[in-house]
C-alpha positions as CSV (number, residue, x, y, z in Angstrom):
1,X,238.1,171.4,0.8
2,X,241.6,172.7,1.8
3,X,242.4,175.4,4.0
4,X,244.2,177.8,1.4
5,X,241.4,178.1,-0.8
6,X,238.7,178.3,2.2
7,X,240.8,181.2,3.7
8,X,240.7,183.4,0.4
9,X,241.2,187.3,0.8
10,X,239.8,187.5,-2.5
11,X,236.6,190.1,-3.2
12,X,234.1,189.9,-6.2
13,X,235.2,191.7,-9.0
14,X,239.4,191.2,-7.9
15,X,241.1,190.6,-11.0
16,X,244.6,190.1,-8.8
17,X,245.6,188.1,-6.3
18,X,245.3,188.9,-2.6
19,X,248.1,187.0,-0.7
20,X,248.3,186.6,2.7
21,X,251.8,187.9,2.9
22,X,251.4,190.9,1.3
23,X,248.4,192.0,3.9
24,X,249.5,195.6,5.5
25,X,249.1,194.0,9.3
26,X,247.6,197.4,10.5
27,X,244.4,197.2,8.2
28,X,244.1,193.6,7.4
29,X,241.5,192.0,4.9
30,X,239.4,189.9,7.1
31,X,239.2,193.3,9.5
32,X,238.2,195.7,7.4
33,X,235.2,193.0,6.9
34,X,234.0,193.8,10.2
35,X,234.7,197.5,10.1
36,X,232.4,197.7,6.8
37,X,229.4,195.5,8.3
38,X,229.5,197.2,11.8
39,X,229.3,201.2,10.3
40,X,226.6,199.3,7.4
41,X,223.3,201.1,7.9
42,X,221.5,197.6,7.7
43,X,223.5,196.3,10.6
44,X,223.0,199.7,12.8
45,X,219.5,199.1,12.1
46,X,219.5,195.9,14.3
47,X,219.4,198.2,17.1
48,X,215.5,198.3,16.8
49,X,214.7,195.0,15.9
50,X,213.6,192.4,18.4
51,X,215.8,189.6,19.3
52,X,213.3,187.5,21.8
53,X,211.3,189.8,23.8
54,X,209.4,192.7,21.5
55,X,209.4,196.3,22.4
56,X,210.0,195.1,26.2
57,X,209.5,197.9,28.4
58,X,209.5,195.8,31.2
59,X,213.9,196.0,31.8
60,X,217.2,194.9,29.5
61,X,216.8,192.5,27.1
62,X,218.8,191.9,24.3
63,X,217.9,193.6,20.5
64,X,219.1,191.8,17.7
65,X,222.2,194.9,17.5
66,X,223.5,193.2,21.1
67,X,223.0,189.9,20.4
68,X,225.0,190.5,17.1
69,X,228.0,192.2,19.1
70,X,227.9,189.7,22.1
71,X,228.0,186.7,18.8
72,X,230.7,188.2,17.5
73,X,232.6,188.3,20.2
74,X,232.4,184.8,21.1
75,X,233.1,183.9,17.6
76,X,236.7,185.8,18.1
77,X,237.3,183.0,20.5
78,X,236.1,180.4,18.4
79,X,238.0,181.5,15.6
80,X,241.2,182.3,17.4
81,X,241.7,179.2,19.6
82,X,240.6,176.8,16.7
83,X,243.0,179.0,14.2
84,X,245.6,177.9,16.8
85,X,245.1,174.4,16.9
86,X,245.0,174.5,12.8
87,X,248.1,176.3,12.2
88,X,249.6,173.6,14.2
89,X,248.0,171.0,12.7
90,X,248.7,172.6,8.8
91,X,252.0,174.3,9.5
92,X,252.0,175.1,5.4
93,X,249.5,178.1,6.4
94,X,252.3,179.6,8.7
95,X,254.4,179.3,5.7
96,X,252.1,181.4,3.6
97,X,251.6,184.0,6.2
98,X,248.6,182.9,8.2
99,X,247.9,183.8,11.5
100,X,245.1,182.6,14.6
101,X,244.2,186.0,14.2
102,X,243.1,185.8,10.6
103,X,240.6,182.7,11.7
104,X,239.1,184.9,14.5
105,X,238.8,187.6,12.3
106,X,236.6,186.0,10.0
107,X,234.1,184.1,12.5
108,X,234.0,187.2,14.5
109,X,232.9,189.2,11.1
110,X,230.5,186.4,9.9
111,X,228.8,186.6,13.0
112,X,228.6,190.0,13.3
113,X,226.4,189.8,10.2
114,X,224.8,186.3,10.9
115,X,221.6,188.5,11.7
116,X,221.6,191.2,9.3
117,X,219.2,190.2,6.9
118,X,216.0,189.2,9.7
119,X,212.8,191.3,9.7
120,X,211.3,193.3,12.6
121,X,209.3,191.5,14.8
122,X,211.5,188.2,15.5
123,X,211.2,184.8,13.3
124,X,207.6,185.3,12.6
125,X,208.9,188.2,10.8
126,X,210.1,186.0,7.9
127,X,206.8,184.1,8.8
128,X,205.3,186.8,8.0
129,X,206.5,187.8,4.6
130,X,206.0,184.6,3.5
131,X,202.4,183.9,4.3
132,X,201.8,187.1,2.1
133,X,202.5,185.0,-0.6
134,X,200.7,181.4,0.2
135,X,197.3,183.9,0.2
136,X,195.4,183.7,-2.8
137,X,196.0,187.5,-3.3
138,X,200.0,186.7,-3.0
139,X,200.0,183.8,-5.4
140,X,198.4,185.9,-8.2
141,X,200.4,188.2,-8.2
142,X,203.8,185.9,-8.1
143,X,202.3,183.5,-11.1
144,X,204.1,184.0,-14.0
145,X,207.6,183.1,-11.5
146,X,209.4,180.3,-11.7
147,X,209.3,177.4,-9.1
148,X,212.6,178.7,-7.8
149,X,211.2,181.9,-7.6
150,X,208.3,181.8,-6.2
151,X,209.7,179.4,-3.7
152,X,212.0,182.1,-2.5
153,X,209.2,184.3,-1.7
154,X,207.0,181.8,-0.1
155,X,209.7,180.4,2.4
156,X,211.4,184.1,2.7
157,X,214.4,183.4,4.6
158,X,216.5,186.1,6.7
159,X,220.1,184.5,5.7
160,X,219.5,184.8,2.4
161,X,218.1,187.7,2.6
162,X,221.5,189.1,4.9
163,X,223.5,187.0,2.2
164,X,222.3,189.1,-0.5
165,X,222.3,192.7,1.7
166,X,226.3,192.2,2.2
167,X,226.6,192.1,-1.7
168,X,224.0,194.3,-3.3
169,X,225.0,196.6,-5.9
170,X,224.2,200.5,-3.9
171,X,224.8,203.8,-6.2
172,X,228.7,204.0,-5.2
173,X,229.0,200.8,-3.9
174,X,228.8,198.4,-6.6
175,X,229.2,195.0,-5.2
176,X,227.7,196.0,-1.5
177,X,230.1,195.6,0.9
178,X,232.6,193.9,-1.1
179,X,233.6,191.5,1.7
180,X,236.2,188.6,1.7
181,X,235.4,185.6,0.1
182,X,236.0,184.0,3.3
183,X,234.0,185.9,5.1
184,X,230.9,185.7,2.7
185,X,231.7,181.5,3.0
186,X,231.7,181.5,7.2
187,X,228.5,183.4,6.7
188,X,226.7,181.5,4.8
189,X,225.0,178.7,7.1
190,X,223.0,177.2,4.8
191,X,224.8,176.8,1.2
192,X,222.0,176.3,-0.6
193,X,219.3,177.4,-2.6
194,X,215.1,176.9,-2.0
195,X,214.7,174.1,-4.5
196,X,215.0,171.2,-4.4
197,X,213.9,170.5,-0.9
198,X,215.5,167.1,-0.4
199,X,215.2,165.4,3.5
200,X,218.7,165.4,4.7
201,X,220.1,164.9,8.5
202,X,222.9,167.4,7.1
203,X,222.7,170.4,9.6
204,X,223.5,173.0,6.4
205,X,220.5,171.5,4.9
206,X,218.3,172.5,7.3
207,X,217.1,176.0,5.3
208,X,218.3,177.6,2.2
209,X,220.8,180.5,2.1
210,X,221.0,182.1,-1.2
211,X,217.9,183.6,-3.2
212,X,217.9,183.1,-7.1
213,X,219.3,186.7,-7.8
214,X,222.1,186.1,-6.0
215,X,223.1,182.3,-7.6
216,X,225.9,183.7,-9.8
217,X,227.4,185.6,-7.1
218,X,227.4,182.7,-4.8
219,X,228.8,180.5,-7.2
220,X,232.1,182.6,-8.0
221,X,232.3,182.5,-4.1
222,X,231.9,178.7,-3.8
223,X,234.1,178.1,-6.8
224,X,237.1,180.3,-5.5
225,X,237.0,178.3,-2.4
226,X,236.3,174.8,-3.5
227,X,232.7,174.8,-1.6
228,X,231.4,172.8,-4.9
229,X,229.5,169.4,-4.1
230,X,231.4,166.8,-5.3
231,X,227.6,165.1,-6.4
232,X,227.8,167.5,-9.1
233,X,224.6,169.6,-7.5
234,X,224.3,173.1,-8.7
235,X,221.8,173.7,-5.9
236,X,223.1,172.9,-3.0
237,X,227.4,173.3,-2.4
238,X,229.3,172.2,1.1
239,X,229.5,174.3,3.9
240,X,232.7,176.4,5.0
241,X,234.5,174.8,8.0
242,X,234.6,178.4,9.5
243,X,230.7,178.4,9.3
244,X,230.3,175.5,12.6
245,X,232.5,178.2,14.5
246,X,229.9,180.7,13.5
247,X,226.6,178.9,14.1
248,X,228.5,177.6,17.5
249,X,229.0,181.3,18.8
250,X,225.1,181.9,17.9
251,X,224.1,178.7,19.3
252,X,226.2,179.4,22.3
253,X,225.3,183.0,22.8
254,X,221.2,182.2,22.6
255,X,222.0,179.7,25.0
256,X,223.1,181.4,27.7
257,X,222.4,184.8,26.8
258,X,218.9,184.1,26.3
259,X,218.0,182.2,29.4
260,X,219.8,185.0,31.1
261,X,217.1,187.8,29.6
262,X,214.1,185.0,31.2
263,X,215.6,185.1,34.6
264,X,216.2,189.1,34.3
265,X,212.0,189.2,33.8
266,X,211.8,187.2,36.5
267,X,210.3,184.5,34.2
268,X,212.4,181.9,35.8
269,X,212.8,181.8,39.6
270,X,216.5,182.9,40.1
271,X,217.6,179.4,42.3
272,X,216.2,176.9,39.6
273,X,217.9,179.1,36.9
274,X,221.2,179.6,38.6
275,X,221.3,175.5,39.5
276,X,221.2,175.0,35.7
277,X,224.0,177.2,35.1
278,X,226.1,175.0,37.8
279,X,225.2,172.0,36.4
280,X,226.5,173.7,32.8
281,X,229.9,174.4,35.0
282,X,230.6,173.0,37.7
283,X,233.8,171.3,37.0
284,X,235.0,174.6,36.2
285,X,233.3,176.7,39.3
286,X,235.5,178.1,42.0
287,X,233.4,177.9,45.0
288,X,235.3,180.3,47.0
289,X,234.7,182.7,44.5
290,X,230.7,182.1,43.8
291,X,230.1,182.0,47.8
292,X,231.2,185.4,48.4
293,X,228.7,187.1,45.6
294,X,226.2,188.6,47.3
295,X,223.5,190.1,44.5
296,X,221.5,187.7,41.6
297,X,223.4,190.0,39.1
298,X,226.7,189.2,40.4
299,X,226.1,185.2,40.5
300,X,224.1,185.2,37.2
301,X,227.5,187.5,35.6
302,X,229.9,184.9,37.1
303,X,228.1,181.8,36.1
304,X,227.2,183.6,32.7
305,X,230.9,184.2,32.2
306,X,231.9,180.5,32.8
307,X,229.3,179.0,31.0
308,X,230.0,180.9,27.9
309,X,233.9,180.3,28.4
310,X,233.3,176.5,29.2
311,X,231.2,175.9,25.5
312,X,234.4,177.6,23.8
313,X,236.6,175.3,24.6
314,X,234.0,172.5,24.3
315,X,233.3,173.5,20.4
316,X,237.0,174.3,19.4
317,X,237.3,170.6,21.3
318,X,235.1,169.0,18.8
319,X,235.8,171.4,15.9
320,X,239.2,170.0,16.1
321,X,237.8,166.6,16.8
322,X,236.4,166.5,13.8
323,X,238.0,168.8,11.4
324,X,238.3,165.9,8.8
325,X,234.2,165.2,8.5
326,X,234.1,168.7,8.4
327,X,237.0,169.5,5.4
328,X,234.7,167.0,3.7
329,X,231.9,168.3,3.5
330,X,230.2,165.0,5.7
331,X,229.4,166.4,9.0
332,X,226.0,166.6,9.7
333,X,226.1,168.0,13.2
334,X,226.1,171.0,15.1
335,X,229.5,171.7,17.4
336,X,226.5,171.9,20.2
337,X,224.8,169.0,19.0
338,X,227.9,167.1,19.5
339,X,229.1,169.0,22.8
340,X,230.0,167.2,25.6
341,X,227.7,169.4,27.7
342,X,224.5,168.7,25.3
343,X,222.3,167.3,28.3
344,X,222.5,170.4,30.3
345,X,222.3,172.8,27.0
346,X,219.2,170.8,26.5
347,X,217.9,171.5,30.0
348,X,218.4,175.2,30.0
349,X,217.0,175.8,26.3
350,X,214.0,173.6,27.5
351,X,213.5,176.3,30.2
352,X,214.1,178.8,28.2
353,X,211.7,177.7,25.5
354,X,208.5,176.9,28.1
355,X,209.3,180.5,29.8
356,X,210.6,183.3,27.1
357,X,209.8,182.2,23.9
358,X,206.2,181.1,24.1
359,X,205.7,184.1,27.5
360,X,202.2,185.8,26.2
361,X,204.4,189.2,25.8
362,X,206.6,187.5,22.7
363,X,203.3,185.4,21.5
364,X,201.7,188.7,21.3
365,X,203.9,190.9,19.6
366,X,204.7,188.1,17.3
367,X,200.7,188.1,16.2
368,X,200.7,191.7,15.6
369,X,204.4,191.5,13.7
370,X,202.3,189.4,11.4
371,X,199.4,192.2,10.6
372,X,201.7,195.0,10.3
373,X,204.3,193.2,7.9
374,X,202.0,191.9,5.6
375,X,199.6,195.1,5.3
376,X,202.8,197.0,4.6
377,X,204.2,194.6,2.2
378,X,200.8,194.4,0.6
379,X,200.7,198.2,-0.1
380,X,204.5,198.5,-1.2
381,X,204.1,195.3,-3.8
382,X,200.6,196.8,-5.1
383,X,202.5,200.2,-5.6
384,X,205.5,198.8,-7.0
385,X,203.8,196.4,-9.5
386,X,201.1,199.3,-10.6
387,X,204.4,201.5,-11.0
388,X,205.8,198.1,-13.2
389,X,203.0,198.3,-15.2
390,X,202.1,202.3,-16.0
391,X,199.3,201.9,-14.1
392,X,200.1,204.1,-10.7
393,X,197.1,206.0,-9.2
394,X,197.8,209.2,-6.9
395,X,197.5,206.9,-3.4
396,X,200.9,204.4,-5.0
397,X,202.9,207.8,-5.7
398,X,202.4,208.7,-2.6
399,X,203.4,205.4,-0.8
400,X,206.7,205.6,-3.4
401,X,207.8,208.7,-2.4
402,X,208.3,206.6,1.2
403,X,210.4,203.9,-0.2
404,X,213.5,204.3,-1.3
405,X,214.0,204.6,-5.0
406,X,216.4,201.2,-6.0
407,X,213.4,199.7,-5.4
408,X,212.1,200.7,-8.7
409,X,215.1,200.1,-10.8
410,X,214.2,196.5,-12.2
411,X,211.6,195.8,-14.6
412,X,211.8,192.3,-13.7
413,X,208.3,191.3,-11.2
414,X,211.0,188.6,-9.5
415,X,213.2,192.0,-9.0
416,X,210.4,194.4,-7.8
417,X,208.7,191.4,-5.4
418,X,212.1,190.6,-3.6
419,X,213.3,194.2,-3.6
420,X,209.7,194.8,-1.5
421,X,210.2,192.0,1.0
422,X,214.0,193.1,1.3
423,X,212.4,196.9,2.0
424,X,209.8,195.3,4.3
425,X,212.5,193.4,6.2
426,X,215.1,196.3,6.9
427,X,212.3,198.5,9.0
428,X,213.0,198.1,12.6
429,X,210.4,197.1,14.9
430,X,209.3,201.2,15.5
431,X,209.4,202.0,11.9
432,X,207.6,199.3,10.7
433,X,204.8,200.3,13.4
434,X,204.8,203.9,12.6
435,X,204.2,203.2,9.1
436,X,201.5,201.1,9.4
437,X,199.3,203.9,11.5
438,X,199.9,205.8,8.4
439,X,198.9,203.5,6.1
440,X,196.0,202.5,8.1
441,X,195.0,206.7,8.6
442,X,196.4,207.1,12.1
443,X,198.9,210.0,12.9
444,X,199.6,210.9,16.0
């Protein structure tokens, strides 16, 4: 891979060149990316969706909306500080007109979206939609699919799904979005598609990114920008540099961020948390400074601050370290996993883990995510396939007139089955509840 290919303005359906130099500096390419996804109705919808902590009503925690802003943020930093060090290092991209802005431009919008495509309810969300379909009732109905197909369904995946969200043909909007090739590259973690699952230490192998509607579109992407594996798989491609700056900022932001909602709970007693924030920074601390903070909020900000600051520099570090594994498509490592600070990252998400994610108030909501997603997607599918067939009784046009109507377009069951999980996976956490009273005969 080589940087001006991977840094491509170009966006599906161009039939000219974008070049950098010819880029109005007052609306650049790689911005309007993140002007598009931030006023997108699917990523305004994160507001409502759980990131950790369901419905809390016991104080602030984080909804996948801020945890999408505070990513994106951090990815800026990423972006610009490595773009820095790159432009340096490959002073041909000054020539052509680059800039470290341009690099923070396009991790910040990539990780803007790197949540946009997750259902309600957290991860068991996608557990959720996928269980559906390993039930006896979920397996008849998906039997005439191919492997590739049905494999999609069965291991739904949120970055795919987000993946294909961005680029969806809309009434008006043909080609979704229509973001920078770039951008779509940084964005997509896991360059892959659901079969063949082959064991691989490779950390883009880890899940699969692209569903089999959206193969074609993916492979203009990864052949404009030279993500084609060099073993000659049509399955799987290499992973965009950009995207380790990316998954760092997530990786960084869950972190911290995270282990900051658990001691905000009071899940984790405020002087063991705050000693594993130290031990994250304190080559960095200014003890002068922290000794005068008188409030848990003001400590936990400080340390917070210089924590998140101290991983940036860390990541661009081994970004930078390793930008010629990674040009080649032969890293197999996160920028976290390789962080010099991985012992103490380790630590706190160990915490984090034993005290937020498994605290009966996610367990909990996570259980009933799973009954509420798979009744709903069990009356959309059995409305949408009886529609498919001329075979709609009064009860499906009923629960039609609720969806919206793209949903019916294709007369392809592959179509009609993913367009239902997409549906089921862009409710937010109160929608998805509030329709599942009425499905169930319950209005308040």
């Amino acid at each position: 891979m080589n940087w001006p290919q991977l840094l491509s303005l170009k966006k599906y359906g161009d039939t000219t060149l974008r070049s950098r130099t010819q880029q109005d500096e007052l609306r650049l390419g790689f911005e309007v990316d993140y002007d598009r996804i931030i006023f997108s109705s699917h990523f305004r919808s994160l507001q409502d969706k759980t990131q950790v902590i369901p419905l809390s009503q016991t104080g602030f925690v984080h909804t996948r909306l801020t945890h999408s802003l505070e990513v994106s943020v951090v990815g800026r930093s990423l972006g610009r500080m490595a773009g820095q060090k790159i432009l340096e290092r490959h002073p041909e991209l000054v020539d052509m007109g680059y800039k470290h802005q341009d690099f923070g431009a396009i991790v910040a919008a990539a990780a803007l979206s790197h949540d946009i495509g997750n259902p309600p309810f957290g991860h068991s969300g996608e557990k959720a939609i996928g269980s559906y379909f390993a039930s006896e009732k979920g397996n008849a109905v998906m039997s005439s699919l191919s492997r590739k197909q049905k494999q999609d369904l069965l291991d739904f995946e949120g970055n795919a799904n987000g993946y294909r969200l961005l680029n969806m043909d809309k009434p008006g909007s043909p080609g979704g979005l229509r973001l920078s090739y770039a951008t779509l590259g940084a964005f997509i973690k896991y360059p892959k598609e659901s079969l063949p699952v082959k064991p691989s230490r490779h950390i883009s192998q880890k899940k699969y990114g692209i569903f089999q509607a959206d193969v074609a579109h993916f492979n203009d992407v990864a052949s404009e920008m030279g993500l084609l594996n060099p073993e000659g798989s049509v399955e799987t491609h290499m992973r965009h540099p950009l995207t380790y700056l990316v998954e760092a900022a997530d990786d960084i932001c869950y972190t911290i961020i995270d282990f900051e909602d658990a001691i905000n709970l009071g899940n984790i007693p405020e002087d063991h948390a705050l000693e594993q924030l130290i031990n994250l920074v304190r080559n960095n601390i200014r003890t002068e400074t922290y000794s005068v903070l008188s409030s848990t909020a003001e400590r936990l900000a400080y340390l917070r601050s210089l924590a998140i600051g101290t991983l940036i520099a860390d990541c661009v570090d081994k970004f930078m370290d390793h930008e010629e594994e990674i040009l080649a498509g032969t890293l197999q490592s996160s920028l976290t996993d390789l962080s010099s600070y991985k012992a103490q990252i380790d630590d706190i998400l160990a915490l984090t883990v034993e005290n937020l994610y498994r605290h009966p108030e996610v367990v909990q909501k996570e259980i009933a995510g799973y009954k509420i997603l798979k009744e709903i997607l069990d009356t959309v599918i059995n409305a949408s396939i009886n529609d498919l067939n001329d075979q709609s009784n009064s009860y499906d046009h009923l629960i039609l007139q609720l969806i919206p109507a793209d949903l019916l377009i294709s007369n392809e069951l592959y179509d009609r089955l993913l367009a239902a999980c997409g549906y089921v996976a862009s409710l937010t956490d109160t929608k998805a509840m509030q329709l599942f009273e009425i499905i169930n005969g319950r209005i308040n």
